[in-house]
Every structure is written in structure tokens, then in C-alpha cells.
N, CA, C and O atoms as a GROMACS GRO file, in nm:
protein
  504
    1UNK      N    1  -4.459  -6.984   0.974
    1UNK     CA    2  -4.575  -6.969   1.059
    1UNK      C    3  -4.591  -7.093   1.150
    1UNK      O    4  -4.568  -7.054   1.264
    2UNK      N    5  -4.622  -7.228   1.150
    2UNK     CA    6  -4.600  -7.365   1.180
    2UNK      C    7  -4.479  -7.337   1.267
    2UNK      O    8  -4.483  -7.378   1.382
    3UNK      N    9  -4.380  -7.276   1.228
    3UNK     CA   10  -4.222  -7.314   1.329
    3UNK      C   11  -4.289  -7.232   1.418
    3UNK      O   12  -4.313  -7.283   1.527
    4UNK      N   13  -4.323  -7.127   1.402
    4UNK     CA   14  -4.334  -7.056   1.505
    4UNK      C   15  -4.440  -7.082   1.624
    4UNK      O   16  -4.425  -7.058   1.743
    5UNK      N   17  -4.562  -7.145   1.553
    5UNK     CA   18  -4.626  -7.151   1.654
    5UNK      C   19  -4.630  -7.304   1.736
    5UNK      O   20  -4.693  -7.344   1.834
    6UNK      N   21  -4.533  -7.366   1.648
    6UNK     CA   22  -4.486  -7.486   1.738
    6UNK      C   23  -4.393  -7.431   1.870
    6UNK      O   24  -4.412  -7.458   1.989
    7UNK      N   25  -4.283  -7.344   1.809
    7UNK     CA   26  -4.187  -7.280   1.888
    7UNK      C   27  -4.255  -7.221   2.049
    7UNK      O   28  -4.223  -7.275   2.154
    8UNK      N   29  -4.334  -7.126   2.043
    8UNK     CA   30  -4.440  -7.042   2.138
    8UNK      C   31  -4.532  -7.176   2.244
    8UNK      O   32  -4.559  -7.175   2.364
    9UNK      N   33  -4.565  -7.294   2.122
    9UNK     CA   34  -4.670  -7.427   2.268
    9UNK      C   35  -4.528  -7.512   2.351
    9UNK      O   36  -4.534  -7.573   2.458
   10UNK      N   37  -4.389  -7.488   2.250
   10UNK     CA   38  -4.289  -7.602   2.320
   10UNK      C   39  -4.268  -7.519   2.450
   10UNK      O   40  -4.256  -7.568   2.562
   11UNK      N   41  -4.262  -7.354   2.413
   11UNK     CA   42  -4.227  -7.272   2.549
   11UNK      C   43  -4.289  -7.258   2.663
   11UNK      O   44  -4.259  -7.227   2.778
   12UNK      N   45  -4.414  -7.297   2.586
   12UNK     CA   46  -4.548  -7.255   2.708
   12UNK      C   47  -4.580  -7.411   2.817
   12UNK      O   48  -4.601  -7.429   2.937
   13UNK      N   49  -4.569  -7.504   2.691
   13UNK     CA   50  -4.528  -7.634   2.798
   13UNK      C   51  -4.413  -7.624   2.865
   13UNK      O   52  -4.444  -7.647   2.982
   14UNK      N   53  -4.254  -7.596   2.857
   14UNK     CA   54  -4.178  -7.589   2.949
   14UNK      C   55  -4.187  -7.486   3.036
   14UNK      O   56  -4.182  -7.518   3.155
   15UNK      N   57  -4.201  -7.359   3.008
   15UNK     CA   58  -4.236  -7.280   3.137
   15UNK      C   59  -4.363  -7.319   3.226
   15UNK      O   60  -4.370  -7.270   3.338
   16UNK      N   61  -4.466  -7.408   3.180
   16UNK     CA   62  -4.573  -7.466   3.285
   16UNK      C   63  -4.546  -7.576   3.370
   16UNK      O   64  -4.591  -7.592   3.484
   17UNK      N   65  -4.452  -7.672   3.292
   17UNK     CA   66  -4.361  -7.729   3.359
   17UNK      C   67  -4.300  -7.740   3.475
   17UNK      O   68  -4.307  -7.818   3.570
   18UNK      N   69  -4.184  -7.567   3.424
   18UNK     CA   70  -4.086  -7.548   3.568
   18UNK      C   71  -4.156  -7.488   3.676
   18UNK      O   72  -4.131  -7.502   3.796
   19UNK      N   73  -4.308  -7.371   3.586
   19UNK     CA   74  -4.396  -7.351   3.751
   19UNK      C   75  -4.433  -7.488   3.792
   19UNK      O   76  -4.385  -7.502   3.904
   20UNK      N   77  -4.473  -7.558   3.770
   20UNK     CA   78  -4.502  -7.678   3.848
   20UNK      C   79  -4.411  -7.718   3.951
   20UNK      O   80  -4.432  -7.703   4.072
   21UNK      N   81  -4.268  -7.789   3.881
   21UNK     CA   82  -4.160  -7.842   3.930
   21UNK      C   83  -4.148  -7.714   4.040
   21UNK      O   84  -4.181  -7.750   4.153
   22UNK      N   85  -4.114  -7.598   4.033
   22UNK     CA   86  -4.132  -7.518   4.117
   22UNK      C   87  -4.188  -7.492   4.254
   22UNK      O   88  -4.146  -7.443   4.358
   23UNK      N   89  -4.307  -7.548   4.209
   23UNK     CA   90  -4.429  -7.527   4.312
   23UNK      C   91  -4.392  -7.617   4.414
   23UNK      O   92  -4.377  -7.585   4.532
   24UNK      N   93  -4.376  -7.755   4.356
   24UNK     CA   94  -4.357  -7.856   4.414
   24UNK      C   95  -4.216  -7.846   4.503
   24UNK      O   96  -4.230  -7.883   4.619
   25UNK      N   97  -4.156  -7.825   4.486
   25UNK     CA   98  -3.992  -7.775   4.542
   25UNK      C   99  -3.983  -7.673   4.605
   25UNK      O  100  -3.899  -7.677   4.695
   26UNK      N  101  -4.049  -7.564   4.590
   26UNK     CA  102  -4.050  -7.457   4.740
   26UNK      C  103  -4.196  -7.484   4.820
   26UNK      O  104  -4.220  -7.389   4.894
   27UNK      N  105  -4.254  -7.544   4.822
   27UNK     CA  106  -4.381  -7.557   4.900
   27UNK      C  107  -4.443  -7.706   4.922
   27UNK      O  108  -4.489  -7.785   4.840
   28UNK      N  109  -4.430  -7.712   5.027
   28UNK     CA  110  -4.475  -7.830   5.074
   28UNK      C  111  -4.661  -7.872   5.021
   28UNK      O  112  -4.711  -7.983   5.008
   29UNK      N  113  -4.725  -7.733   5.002
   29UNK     CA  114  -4.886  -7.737   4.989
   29UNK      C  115  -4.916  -7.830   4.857
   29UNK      O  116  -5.012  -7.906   4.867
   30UNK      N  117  -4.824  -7.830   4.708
   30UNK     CA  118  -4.900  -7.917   4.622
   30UNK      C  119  -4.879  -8.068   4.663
   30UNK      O  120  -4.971  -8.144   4.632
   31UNK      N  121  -4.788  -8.111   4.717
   31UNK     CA  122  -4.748  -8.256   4.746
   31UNK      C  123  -4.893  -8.258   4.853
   31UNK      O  124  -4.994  -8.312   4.807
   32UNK      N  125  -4.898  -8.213   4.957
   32UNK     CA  126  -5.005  -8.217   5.075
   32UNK      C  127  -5.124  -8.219   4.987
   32UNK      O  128  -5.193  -8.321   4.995
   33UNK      N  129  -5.160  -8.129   4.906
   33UNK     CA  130  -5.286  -8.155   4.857
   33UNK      C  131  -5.322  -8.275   4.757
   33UNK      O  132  -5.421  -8.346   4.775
   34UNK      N  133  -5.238  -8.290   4.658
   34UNK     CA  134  -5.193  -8.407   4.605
   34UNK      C  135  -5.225  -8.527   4.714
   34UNK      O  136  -5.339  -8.573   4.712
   35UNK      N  137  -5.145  -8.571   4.796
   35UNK     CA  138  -5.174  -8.693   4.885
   35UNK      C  139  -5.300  -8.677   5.003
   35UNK      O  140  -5.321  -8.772   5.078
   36UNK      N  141  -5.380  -8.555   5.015
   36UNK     CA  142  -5.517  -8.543   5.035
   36UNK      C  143  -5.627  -8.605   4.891
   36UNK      O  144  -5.709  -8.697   4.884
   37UNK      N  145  -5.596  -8.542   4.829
   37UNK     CA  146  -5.676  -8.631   4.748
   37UNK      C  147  -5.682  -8.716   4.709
   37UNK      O  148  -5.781  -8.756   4.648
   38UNK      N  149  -5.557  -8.792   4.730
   38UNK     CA  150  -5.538  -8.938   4.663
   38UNK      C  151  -5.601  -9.015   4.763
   38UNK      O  152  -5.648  -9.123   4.726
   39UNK      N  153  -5.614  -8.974   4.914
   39UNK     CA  154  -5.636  -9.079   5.023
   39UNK      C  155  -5.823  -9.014   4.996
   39UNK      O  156  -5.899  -9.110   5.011
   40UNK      N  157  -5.868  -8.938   4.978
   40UNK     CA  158  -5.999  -8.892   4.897
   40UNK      C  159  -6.050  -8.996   4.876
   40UNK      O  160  -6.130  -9.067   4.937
   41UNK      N  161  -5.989  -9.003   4.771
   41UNK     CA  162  -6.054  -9.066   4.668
   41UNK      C  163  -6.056  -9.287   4.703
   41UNK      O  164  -6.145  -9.370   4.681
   42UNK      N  165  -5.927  -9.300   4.758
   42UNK     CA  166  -5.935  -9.435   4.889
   42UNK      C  167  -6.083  -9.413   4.921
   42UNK      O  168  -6.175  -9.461   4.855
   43UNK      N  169  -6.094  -9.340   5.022
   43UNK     CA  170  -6.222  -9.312   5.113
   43UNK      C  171  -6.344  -9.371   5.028
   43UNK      O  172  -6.411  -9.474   5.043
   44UNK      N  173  -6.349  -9.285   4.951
   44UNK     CA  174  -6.491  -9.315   4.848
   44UNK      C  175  -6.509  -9.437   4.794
   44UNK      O  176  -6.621  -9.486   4.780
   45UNK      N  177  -6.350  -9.522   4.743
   45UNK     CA  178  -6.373  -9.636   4.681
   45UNK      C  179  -6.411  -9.746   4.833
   45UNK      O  180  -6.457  -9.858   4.814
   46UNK      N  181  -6.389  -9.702   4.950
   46UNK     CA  182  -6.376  -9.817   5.073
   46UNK      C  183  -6.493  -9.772   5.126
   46UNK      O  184  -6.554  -9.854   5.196
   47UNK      N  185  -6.559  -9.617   5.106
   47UNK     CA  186  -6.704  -9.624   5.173
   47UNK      C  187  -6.823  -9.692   5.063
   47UNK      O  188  -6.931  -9.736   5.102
   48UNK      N  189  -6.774  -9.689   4.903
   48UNK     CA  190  -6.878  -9.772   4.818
   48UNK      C  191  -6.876  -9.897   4.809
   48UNK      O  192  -6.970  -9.961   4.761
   49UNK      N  193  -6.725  -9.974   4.871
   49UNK     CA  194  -6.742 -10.128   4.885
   49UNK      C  195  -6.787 -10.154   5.006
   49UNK      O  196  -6.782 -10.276   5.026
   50UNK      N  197  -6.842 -10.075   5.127
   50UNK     CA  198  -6.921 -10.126   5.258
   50UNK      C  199  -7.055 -10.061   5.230
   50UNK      O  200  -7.135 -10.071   5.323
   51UNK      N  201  -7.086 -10.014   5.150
   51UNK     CA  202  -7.213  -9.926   5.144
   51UNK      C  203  -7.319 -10.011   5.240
   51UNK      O  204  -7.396  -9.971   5.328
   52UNK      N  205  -7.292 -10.144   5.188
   52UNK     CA  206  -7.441 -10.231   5.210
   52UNK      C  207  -7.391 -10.241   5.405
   52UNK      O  208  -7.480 -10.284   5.478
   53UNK      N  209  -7.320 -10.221   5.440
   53UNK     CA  210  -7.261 -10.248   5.575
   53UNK      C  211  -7.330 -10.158   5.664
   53UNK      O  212  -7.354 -10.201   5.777
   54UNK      N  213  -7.359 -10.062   5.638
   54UNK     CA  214  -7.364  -9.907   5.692
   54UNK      C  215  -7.521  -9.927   5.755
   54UNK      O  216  -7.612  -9.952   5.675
   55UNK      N  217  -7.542  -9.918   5.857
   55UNK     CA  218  -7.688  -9.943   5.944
   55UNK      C  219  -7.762  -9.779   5.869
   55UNK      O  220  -7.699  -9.677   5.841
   56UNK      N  221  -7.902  -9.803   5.856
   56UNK     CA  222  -7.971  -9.734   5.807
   56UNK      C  223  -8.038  -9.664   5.884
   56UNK      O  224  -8.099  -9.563   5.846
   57UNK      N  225  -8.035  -9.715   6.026
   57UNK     CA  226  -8.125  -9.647   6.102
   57UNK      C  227  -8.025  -9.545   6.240
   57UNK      O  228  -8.033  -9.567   6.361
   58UNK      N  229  -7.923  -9.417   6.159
   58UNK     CA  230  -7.863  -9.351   6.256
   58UNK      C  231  -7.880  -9.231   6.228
   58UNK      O  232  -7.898  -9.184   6.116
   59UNK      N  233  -7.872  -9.142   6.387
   59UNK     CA  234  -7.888  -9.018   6.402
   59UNK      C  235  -7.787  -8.944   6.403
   59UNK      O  236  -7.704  -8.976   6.488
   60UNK      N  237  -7.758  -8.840   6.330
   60UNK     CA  238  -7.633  -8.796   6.349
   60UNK      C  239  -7.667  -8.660   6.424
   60UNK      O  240  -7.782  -8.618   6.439
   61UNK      N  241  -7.533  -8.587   6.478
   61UNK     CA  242  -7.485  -8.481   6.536
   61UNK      C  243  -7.435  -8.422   6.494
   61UNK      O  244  -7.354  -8.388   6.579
   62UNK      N  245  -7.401  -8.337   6.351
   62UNK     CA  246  -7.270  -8.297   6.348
   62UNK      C  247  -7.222  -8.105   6.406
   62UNK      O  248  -7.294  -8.006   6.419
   63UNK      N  249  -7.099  -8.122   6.422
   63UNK     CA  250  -7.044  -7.962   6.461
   63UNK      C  251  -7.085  -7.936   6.644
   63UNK      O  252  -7.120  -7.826   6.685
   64UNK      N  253  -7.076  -8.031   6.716
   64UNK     CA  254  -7.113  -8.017   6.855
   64UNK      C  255  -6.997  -7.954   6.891
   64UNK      O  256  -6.890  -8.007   6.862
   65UNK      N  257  -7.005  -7.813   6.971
   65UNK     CA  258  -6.902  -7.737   6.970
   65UNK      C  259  -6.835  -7.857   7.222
   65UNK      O  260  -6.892  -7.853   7.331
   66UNK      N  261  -6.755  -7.900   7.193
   66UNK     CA  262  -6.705  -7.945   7.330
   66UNK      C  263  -6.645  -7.810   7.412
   66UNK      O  264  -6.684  -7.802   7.529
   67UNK      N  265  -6.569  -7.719   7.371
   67UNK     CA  266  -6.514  -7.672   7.434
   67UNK      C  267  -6.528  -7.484   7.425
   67UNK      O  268  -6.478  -7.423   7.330
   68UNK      N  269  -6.596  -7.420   7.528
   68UNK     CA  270  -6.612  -7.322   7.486
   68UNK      C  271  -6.537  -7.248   7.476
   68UNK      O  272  -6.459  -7.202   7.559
   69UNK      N  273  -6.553  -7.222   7.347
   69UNK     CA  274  -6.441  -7.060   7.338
   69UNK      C  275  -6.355  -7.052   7.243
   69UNK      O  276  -6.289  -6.959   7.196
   70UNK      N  277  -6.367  -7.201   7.215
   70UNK     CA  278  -6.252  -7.270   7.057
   70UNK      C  279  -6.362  -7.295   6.986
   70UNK      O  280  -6.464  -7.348   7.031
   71UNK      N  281  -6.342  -7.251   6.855
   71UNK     CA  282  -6.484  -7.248   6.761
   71UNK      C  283  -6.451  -7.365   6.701
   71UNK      O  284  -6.539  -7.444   6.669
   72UNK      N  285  -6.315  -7.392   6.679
   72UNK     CA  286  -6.258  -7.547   6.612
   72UNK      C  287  -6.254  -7.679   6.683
   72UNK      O  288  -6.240  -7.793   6.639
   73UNK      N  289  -6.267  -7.643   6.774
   73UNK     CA  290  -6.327  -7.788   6.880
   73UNK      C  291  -6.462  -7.827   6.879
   73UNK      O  292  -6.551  -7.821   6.964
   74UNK      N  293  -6.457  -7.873   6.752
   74UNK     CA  294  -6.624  -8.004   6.708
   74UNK      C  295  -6.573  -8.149   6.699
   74UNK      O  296  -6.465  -8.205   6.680
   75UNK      N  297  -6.738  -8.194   6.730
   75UNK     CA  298  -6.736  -8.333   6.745
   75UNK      C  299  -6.855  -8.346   6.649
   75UNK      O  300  -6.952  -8.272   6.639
   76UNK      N  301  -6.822  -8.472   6.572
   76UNK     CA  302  -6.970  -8.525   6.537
   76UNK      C  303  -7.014  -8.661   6.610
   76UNK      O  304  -6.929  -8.731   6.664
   77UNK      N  305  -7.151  -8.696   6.609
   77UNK     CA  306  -7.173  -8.802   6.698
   77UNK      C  307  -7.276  -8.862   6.593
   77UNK      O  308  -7.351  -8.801   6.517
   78UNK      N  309  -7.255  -9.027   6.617
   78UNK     CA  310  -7.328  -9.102   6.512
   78UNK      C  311  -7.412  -9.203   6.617
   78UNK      O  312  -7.348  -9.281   6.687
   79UNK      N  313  -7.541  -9.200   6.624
   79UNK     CA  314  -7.563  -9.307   6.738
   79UNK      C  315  -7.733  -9.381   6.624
   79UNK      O  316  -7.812  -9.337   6.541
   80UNK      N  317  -7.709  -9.486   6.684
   80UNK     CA  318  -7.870  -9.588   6.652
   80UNK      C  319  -7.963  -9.520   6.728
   80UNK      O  320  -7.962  -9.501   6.850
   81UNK      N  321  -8.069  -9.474   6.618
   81UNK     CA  322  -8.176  -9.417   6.672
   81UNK      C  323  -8.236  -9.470   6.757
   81UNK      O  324  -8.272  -9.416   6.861
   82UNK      N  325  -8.256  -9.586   6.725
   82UNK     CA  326  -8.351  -9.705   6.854
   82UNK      C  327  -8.220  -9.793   6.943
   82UNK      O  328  -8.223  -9.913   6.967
   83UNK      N  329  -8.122  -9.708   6.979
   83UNK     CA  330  -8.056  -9.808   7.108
   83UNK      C  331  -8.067  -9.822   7.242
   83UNK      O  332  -8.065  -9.742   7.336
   84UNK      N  333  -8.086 -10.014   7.229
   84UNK     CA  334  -8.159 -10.017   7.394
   84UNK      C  335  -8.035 -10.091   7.439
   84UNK      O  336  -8.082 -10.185   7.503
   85UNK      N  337  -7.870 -10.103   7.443
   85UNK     CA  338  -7.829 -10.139   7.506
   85UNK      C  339  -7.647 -10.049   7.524
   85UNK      O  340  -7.634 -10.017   7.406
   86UNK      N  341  -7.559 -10.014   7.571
   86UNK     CA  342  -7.488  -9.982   7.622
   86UNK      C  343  -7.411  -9.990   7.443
   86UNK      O  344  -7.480 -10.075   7.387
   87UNK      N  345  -7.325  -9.949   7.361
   87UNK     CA  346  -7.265  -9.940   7.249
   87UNK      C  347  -7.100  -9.892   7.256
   87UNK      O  348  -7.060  -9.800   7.328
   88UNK      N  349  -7.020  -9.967   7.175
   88UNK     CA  350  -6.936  -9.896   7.165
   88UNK      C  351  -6.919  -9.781   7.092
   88UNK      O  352  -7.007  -9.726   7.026
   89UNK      N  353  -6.820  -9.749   7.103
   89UNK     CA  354  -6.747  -9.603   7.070
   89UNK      C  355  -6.660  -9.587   7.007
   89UNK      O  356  -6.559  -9.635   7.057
   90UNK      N  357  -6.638  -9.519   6.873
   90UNK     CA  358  -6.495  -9.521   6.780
   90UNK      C  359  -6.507  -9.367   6.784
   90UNK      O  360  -6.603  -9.296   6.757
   91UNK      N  361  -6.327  -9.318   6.844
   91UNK     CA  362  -6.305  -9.200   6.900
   91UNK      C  363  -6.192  -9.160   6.769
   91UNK      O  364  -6.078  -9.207   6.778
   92UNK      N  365  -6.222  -9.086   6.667
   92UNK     CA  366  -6.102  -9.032   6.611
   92UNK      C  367  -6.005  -8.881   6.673
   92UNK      O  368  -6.053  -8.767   6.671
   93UNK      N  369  -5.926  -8.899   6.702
   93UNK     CA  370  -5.885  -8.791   6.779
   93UNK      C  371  -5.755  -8.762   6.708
   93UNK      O  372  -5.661  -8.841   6.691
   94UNK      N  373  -5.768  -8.606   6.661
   94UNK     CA  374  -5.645  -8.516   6.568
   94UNK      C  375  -5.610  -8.404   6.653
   94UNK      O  376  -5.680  -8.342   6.732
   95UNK      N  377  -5.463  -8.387   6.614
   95UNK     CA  378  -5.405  -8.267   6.672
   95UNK      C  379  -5.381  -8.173   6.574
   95UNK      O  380  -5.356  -8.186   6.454
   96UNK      N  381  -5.395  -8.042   6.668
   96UNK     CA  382  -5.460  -7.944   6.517
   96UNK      C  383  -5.341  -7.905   6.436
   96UNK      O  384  -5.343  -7.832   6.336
   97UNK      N  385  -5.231  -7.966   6.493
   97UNK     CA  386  -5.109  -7.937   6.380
   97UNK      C  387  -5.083  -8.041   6.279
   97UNK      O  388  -4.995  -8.024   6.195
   98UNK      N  389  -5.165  -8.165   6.282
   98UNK     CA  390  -5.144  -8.302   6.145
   98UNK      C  391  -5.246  -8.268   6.051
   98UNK      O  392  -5.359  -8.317   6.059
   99UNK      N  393  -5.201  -8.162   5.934
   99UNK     CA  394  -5.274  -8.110   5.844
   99UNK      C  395  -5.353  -8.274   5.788
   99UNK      O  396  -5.464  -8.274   5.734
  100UNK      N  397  -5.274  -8.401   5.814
  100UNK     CA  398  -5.352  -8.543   5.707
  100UNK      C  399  -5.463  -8.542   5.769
  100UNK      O  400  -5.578  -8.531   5.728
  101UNK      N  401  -5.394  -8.562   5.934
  101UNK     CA  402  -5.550  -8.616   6.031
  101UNK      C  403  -5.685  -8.505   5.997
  101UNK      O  404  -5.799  -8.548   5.984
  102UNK      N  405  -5.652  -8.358   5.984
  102UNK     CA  406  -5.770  -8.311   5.951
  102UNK      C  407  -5.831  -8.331   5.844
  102UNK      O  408  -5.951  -8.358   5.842
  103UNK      N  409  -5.747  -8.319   5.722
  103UNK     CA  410  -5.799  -8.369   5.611
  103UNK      C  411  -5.902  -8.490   5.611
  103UNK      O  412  -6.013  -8.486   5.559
  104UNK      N  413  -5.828  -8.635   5.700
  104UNK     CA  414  -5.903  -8.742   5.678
  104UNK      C  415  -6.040  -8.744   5.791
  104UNK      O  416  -6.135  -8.818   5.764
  105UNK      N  417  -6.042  -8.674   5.894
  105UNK     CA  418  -6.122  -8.694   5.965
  105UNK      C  419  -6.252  -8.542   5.904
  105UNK      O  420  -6.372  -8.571   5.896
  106UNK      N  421  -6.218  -8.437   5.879
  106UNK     CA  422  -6.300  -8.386   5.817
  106UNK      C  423  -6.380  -8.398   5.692
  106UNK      O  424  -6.467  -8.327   5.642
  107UNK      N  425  -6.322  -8.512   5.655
  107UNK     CA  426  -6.381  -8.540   5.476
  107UNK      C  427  -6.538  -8.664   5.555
  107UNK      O  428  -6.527  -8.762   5.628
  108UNK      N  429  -6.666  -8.598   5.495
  108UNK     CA  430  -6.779  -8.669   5.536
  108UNK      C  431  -6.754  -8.829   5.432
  108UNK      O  432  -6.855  -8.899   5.429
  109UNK      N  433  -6.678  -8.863   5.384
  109UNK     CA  434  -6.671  -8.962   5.301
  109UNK      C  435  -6.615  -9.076   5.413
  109UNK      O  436  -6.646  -9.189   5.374
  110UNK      N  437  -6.531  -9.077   5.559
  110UNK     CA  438  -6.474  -9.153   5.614
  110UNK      C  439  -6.628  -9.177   5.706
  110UNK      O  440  -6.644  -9.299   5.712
  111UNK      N  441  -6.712  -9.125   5.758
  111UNK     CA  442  -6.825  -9.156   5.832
  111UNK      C  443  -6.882  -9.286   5.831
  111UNK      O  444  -6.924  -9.346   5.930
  112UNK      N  445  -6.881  -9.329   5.701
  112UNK     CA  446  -6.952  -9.476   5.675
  112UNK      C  447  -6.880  -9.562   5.741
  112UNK      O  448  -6.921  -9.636   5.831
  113UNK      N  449  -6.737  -9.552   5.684
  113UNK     CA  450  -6.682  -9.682   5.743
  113UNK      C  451  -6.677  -9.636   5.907
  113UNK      O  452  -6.720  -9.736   5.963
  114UNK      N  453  -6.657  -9.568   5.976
  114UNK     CA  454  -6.679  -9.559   6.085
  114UNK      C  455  -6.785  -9.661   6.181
  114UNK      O  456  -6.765  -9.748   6.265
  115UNK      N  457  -6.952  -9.574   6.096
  115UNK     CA  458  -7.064  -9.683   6.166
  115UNK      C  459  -7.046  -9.828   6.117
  115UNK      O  460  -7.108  -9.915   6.179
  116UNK      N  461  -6.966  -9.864   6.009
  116UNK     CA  462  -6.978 -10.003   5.969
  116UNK      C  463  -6.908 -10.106   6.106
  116UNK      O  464  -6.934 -10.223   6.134
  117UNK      N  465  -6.825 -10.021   6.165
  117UNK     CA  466  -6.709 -10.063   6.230
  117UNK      C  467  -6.836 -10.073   6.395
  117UNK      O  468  -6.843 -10.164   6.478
  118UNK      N  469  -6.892  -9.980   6.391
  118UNK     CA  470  -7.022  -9.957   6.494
  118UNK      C  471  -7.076 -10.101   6.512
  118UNK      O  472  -7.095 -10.181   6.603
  119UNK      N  473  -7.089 -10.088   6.364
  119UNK     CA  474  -7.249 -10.202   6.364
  119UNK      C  475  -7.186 -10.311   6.387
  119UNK      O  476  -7.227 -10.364   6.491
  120UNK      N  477  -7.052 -10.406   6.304
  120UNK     CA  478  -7.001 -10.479   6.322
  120UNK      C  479  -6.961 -10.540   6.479
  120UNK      O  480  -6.949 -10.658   6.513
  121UNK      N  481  -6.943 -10.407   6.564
  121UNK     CA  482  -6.898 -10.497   6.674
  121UNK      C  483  -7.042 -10.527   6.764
  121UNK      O  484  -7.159 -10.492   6.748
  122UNK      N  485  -6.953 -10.633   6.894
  122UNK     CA  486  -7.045 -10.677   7.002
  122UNK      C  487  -7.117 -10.574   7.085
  122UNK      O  488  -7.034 -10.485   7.102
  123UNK      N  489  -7.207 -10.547   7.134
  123UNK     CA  490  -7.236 -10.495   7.281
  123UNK      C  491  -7.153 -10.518   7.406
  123UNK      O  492  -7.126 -10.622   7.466
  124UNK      N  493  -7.121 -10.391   7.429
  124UNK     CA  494  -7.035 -10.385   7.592
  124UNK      C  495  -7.113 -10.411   7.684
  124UNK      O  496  -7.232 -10.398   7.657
  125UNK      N  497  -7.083 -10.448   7.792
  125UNK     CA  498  -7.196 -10.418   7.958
  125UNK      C  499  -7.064 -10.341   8.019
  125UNK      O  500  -6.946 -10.375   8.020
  126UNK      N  501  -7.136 -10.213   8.073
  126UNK     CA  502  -7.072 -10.129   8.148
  126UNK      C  503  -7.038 -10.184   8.313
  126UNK      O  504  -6.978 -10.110   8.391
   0.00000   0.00000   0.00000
């Protein structure tokens, strides 16, 4: 009884195994999702070590459709509620075929460091 039902978990671990090894070897999607989440999870540890960085007083925009007629052409916009002088601008710009860039620019976890990068710099004069 014991042999056997050792016999049946050794099988069920190697056949879960080779679907794995499998998966991974005809399809590019578990590696891609795999290294989406690993850069995830980056994000979260680099937006909780600037937390204190992050200006408190911004308005956001999100899903501003730019271009009519493409439902996938959004922008979000992050601006200081009270700005009285000319600001820079951090432009992330993806092409809709770099499955990373969407990943990283669609995950709301990269936003912070964004405005940190806001707040940090000088004022432009236009």
C-alpha cells in the first residue's frame, strides 16, 4: 500500500514537472509572465523605498483616450494641483508590440516613482 502510493506522488511530480518544462519550451508566455512579475514585484520594493518622496498634493488623469478611434491609445496625466510655474514632463512611450513596456508602464505600482522624479527636478522657463 505505502509502495504504491509513494509510486502514484513520484508520477504525479514528474508528469507536473514535464508539463511545466513543457510549457516553458513551446511557449514563450510562462518565461514572459514569470519576468513580468519579477520586475512587479522590483516596482513595489522601489515605489515603498521613495514612498516618503512622492508629493501629496497631485491630481491625476487616468485613461485619457489621445487618439480617436483606438480605444488603446490612453494616457495618464499626473500634475500638482496648485502649479504656478511651467513643470517638467516624464513621457513614457511603448510600442504596442513590447509586451515588457506594457506590462511595466501599465502596472499602477511604477506611478510613484514617476512623480518622485517630478518633484525632484528644477522648474523649466519656457
Amino acid at each position: 500500500m505505502l509502495r504504491r502510493l509513494l509510486l502514484i506522488s513520484t508520477a504525479i511530480i514528474v508528469m507536473g514537472g514535464a508539463c511545466i518544462y513543457a510549457a516553458f519550451k513551446l511557449s514563450p508566455w510562462p518565461s514572459v509572465l514569470l519576468i513580468r512579475h519579477t520586475f512587479d514585484e522590483g516596482a513595489k520594493a522601489s515605489r515603498n523605498s521613495i514612498a516618503s518622496l512622492v508629493p501629496k498634493d497631485i491630481a491625476a488623469q487616468r485613461g485619457l483616450n489621445y487618439a480617436s478611434g483606438d480605444h488603446d491609445a490612453l494616457l495618464d496625466v499626473f500634475v500638482p494641483a496648485n502649479a504656478q510655474a511651467v513643470l517638467p514632463a516624464v513621457v513614457w512611450v511603448c510600442f504596442p508590440l513590447s509586451f515588457g513596456c506594457m506590462a511595466a508602464a501599465s502596472s499602477p505600482a511604477h506611478a510613484p516613482i514617476y512623480l518622485a522624479i517630478c518633484k525632484s527636478s528644477p522648474p523649466v522657463d519656457s
